[in-house]
N, C-alpha and C positions, 0 to 999 in steps of 0.2 A: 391532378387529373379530375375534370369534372365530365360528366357523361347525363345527358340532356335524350330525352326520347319523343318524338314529335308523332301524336296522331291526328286524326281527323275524326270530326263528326260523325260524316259520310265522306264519299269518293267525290274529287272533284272542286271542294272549299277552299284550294288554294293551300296546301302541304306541304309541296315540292317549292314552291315560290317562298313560303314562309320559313324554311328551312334553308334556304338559298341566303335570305334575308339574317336569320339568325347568323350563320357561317359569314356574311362580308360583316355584320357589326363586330362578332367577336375579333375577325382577323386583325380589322382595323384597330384594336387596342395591340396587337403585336403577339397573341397568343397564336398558337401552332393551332391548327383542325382539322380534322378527320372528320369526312361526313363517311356513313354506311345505311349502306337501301340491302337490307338481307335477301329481299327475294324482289324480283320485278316481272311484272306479266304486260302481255301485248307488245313488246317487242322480240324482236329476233334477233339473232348471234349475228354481231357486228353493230348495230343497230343502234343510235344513240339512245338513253333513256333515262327516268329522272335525274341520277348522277350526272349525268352529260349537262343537263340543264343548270344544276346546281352548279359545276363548278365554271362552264361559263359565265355564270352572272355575279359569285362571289370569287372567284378566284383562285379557290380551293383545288388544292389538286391530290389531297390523298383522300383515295374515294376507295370503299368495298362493297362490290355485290356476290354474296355467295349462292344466287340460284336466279336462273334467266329461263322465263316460258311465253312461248309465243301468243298463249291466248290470252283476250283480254278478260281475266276473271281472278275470284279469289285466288291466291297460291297455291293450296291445298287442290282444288280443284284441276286449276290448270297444269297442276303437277301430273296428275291422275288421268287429266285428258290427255297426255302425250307420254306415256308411259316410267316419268324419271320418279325416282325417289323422293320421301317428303321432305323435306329440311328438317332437320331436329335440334329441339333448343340447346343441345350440348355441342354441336357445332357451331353454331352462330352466336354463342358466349365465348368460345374458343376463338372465332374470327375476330369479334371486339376484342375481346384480351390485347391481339395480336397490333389493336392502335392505342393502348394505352399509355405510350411515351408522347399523346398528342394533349396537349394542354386542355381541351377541347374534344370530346367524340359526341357530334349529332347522328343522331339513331334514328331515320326516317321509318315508320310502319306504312302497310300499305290497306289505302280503305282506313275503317275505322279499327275502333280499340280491341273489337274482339273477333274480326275478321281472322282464321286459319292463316297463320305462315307456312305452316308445315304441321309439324306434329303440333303447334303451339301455338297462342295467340299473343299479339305485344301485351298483352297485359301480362300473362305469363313471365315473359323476355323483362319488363321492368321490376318483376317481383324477383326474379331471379339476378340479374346487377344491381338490385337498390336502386334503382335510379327515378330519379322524379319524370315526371311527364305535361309535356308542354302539350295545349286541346287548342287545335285551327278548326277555327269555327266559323260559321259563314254567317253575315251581316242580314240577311232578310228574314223573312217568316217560315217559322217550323226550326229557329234556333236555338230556340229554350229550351225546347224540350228536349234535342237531340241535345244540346250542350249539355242540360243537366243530368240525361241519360249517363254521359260519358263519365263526368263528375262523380259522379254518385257509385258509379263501378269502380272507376281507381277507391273512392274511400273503403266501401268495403271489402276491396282488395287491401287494404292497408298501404296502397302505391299515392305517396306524397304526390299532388297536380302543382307544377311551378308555375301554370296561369293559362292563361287563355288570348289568344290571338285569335284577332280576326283577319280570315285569309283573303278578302278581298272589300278593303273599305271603296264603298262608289263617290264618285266624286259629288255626286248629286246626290246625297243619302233620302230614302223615302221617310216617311211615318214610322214606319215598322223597323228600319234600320235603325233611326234615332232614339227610340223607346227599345230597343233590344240592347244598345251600347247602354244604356242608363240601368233595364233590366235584368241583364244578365250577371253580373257581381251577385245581385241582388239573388237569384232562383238559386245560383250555383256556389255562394262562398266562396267564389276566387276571383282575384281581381283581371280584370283583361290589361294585358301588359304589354299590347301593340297591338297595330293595324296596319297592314301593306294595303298600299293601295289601290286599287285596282288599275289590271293594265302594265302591274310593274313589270310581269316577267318581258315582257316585251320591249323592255327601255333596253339600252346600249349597256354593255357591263360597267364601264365607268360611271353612267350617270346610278344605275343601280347601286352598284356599291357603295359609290361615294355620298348616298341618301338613307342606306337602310338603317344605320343607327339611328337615325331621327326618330325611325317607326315604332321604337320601343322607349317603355317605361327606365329613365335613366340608372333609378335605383335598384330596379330588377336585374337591367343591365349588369350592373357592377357587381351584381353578388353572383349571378349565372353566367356571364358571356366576358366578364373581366375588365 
């Protein structure tokens, strides 16, 4: 059982798509997967939402969300604004627990690393399952520093970072794009060990799937996703 935790820099770098993309590489080596999104804001009950995307595009169908709120904002927050209780890390280690017979559990956070789930933050949530942590990072200007931000808090949390993705390579890459792929190993000690490309979540789920192990680093591959 390996268990993989995915954040972002900031909201919006392409998370959901990049964790869509992890979930179709691993499936296609033939390992079982469980994705889990603990808390999701800005939809409503019934409502499709990141899971929804996720396993349309990889395939995936054992999906858990343990807290759904309408507003679109931090969890803690939009918890607060509509009267329900905060999520607490001792539930939602109990809810992973509960897929640990999947060869595979991706751990979607929402926002960045130290964005409120509830009582807790995913850095928290990886200190507490040991689990490494994968950083979607976004390809333009003002990446450095949020990526090395992010870097820099898992180490001193003592939370292992298994690499850095970037959540939306352009097909046209600028100046800044190309000098921050070269750059960034370099500010943060960790290697970037894929790039989806921009536009993917929007391809057909066959052609997604049947493309998304190209996007990562083969050897990373085989020792995280099988």
């Amino acid at each position: 059982m390996t268990r993989l935790i995915i954040t972002g820099t900031s909201t919006d770098v392409g998370k959901t798509i990049a964790t869509a993309a992890l979930a179709a590489a691993a499936g296609a080596t033939g390992r079982s997967v469980a994705v889990c999104k603990p808390a999701q804001t800005g939809t409503g009950p019934g409502d499709p939402g990141d899971l929804a995307v996720i396993s349309r595009l990889s395939g995936v169908t054992r999906t858990a969300e343990f807290a759904r709120y309408p507003d679109p904002l931090a969890p803690d927050t939009a918890a607060r604004r509509c009267g329900r209780p905060l999520l607490t890390l001792d539930e939602t280690v109990a809810g992973i627990d509960e897929l640990a017979d999947a060869d595979l559990t991706l751990i979607e956070g929402a926002g960045g690393l130290l964005v409120r789930m509830g009582e807790f933050t995913l850095l928290d949530l990886a200190q507490k399952l040991a689990a490494p942590v994968v950083v979607v990072a976004a390809a333009g200007l003002g990446t450095l520093n949020h990526t090395e931000l992010t870097t820099r808090a898992l180490t001193a949390a003592g939370v292992p970072c298994a690499g850095v993705i970037i959540g939306s390579w352009p097909s046209a890459p600028d100046l800044a794009a190309e000098c921050n792929r070269t750059d960034l190993p370099a500010v943060t000690e960790v290697p970037i060990v894929g790039a989806v490309p921009e536009g993917a979540g929007g391809w057909t789920p066959d052609r997604f799937a049947g493309t998304a192990a190209d996007w990562f680093d083969p050897d990373w591959s085989r020792r995280y996703l099988g």
